[in-house]
C-alpha positions as CSV (number, residue, x, y, z in Angstrom):
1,X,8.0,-22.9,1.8
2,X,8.6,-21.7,-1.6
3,X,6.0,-22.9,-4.5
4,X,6.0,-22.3,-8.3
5,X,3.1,-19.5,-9.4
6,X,2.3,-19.7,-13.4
7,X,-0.4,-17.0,-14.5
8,X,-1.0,-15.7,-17.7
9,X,-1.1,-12.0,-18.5
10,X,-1.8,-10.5,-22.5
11,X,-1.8,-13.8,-24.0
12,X,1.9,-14.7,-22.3
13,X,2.6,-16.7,-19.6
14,X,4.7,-16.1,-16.6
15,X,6.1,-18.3,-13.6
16,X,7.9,-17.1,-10.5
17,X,8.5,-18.6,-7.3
18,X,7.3,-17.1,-4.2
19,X,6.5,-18.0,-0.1
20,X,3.9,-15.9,0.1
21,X,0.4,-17.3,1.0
22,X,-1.6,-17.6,-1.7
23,X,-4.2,-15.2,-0.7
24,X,-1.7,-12.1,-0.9
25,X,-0.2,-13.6,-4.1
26,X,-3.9,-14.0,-5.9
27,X,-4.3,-10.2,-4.9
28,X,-0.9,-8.7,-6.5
29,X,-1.6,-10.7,-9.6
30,X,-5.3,-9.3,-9.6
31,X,-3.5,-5.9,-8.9
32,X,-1.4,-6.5,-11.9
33,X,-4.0,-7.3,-14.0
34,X,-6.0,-4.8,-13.6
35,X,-3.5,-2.0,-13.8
36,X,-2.6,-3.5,-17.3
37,X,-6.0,-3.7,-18.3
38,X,-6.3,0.6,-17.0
39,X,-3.4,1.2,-19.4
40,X,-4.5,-0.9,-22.2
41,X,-5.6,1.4,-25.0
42,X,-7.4,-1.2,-27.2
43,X,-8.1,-4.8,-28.3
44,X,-5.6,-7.1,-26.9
45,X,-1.9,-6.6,-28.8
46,X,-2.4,-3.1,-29.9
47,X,0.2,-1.7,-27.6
48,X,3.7,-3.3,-27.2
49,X,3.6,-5.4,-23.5
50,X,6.9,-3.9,-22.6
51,X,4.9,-0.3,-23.2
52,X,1.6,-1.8,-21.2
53,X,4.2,-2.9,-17.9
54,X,6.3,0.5,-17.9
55,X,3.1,2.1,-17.6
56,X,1.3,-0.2,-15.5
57,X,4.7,-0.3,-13.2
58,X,4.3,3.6,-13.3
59,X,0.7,3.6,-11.8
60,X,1.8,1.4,-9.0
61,X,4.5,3.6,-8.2
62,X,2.6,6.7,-8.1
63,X,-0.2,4.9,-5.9
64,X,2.4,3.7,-3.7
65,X,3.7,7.4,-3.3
66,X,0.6,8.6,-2.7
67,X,-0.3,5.9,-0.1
68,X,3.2,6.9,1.5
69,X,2.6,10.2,1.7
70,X,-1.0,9.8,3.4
71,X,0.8,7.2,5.7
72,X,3.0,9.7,6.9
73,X,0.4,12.4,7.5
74,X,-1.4,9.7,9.2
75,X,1.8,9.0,11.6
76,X,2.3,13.5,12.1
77,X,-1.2,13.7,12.8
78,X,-1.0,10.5,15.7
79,X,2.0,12.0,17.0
80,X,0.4,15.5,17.6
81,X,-2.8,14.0,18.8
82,X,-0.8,11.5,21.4
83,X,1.2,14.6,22.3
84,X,-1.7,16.6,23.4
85,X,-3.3,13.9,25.6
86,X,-0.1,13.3,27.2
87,X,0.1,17.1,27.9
88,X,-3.6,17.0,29.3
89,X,-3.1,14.1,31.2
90,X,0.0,15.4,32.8
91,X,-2.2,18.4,33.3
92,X,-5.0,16.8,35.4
93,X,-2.6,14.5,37.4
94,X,-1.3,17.9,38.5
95,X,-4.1,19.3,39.2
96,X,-5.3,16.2,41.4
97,X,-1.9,16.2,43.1
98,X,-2.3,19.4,44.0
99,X,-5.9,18.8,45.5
100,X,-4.1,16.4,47.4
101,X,-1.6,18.3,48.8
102,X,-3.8,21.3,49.0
């Protein structure tokens, strides 16, 4: 079920309407706030908002590439591992077939 979420980010507020649990929508506001806060370059209203969520939007995207990237390492590296212990186990079932056989 959808709810209304209000927060308030550099002294304006902001409402949206989500059905996420709460939990997960606490922790991309927290995200939020602190990548404005990284990219924040003084006392509060020294750098246009606009400016602060371009560059706050930018960060996010480049840790999301970068999370990408190592995910798909992640997946090449499972693939060749799972490859090898199917070739081993295919390996020793032969082996013990053939001690049957033998």
């Amino acid at each position: 079920m959808e709810r209304l979420v209000r927060f308030e980010l550099l002294g304006q507020e902001y409402s949206f309407f989500t059905g996420a649990p709460e939990e997960e929508v606490d922790e991309v506001i927290g995200l939020v706030k602190g990548l404005v806060g990284e990219n924040a370059s003084g006392p509060q209203g020294s750098m246009a908002v606009g400016k602060l969520a371009v560059l706050a939007s930018l960060n996010m995207a480049s840790r999301y590439v970068e999370l990408n990237r190592k995910f798909d390492q992640y997946r090449e590296d499972m693939d060749q591992r799972l490859n090898l212990l199917c070739e081993e186990i295919g390996r020793v079932a032969s082996v013990e077939k053939e001690e049957e056989c033998g």
